[in-house]
C-alpha positions as CSV (number, residue, x, y, z in Angstrom):
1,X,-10.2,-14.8,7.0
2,X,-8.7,-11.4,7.4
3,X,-9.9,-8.8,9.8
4,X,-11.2,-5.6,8.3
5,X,-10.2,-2.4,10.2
6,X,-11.3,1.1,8.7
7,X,-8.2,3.5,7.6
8,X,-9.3,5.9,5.3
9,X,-12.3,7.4,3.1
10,X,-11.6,6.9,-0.7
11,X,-11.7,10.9,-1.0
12,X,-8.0,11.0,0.9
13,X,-6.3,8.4,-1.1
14,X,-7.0,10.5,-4.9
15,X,-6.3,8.2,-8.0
16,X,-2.3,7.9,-8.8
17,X,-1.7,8.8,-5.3
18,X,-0.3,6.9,-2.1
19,X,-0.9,7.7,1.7
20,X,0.3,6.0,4.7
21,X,-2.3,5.3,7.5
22,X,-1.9,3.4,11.0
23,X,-4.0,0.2,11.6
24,X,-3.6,-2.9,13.6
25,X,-0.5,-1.5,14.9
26,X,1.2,-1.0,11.6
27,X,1.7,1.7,9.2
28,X,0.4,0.6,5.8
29,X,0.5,2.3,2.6
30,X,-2.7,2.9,0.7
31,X,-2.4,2.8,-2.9
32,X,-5.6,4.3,-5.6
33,X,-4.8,2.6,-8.8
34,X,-7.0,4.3,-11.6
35,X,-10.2,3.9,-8.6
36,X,-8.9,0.4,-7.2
37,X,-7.1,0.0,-3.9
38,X,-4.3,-1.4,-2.8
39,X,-2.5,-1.6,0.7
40,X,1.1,-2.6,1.2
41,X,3.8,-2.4,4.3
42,X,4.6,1.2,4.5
43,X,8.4,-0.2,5.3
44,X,10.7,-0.6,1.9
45,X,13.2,-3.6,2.5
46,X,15.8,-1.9,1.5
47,X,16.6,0.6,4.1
48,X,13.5,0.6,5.7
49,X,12.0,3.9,3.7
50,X,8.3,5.2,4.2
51,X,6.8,3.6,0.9
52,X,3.5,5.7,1.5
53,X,5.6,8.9,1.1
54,X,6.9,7.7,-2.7
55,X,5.7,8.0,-5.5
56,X,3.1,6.0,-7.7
57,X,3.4,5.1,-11.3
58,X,0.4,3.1,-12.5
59,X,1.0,-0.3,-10.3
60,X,4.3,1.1,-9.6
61,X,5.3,2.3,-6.6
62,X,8.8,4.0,-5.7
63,X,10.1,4.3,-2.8
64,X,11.6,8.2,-1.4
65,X,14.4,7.2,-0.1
66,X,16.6,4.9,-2.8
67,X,13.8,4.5,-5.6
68,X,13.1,0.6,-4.8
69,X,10.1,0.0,-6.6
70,X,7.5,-2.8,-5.9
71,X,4.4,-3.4,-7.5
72,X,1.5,-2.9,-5.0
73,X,-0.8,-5.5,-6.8
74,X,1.4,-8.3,-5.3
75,X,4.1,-6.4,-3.6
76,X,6.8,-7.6,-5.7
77,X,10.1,-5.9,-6.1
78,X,10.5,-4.9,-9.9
79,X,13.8,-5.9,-9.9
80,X,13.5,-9.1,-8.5
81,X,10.1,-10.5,-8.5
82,X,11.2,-13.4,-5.3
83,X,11.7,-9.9,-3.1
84,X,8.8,-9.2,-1.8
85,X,6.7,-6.6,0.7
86,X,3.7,-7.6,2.5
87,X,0.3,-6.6,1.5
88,X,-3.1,-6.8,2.4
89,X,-6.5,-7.5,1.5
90,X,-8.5,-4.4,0.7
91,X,-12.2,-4.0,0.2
92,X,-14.4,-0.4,-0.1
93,X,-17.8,-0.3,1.7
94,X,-19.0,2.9,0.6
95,X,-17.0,6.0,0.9
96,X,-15.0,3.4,3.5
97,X,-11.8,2.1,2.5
98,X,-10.9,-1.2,5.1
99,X,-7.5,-2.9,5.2
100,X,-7.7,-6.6,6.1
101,X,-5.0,-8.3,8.7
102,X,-4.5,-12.1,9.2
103,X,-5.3,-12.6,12.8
């Protein structure tokens, strides 16, 4: 069962937007999907690019540097569905957006 930390409120991650936020550590990316959150590794595998500067497109997001693009719902490459970047468990208590990490 993941660990929730608090990153964000939903007000600084606006619908179609990304934002990248330290917890546990690590720099994730915060996704709002039409009012639904999603969090993935704010590092592209590529050539290591700040995915939570990008762009998002729907479930799409791009990254700044190259334009690799992974779908933050499962973190899947768009390219090639086996490459993958991690992501994490999300869940909104209020105004509170937490980000869950495996312990």
């Amino acid at each position: 069962m993941p660990s929730y930390i608090k990153v964000a409120k939903k007000a600084e991650v606006p619908p179609g937007e990304v934002r990248e936020f330290h917890a546990n550590g690590k720099l994730v990316a915060v996704c709002n999907v039409a009012g639904t959150f999603y969090a993935v590794d704010n590092t592209c595998l590529h050539r290591g690019g700040p995915l939570g500067q990008g762009v998002l497109n729907d479930d799409v997001l791009t990254c700044p540097w190259h334009g690799w693009q992974y779908k933050v719902r499962t973190g899947e490459a768009v390219f090639n569905p086996a490459i993958k970047v991690a992501t994490y468990a999300v869940k909104v208590e209020g105004d509170d957006i937490f980000v869950g990490f495996e312990e």
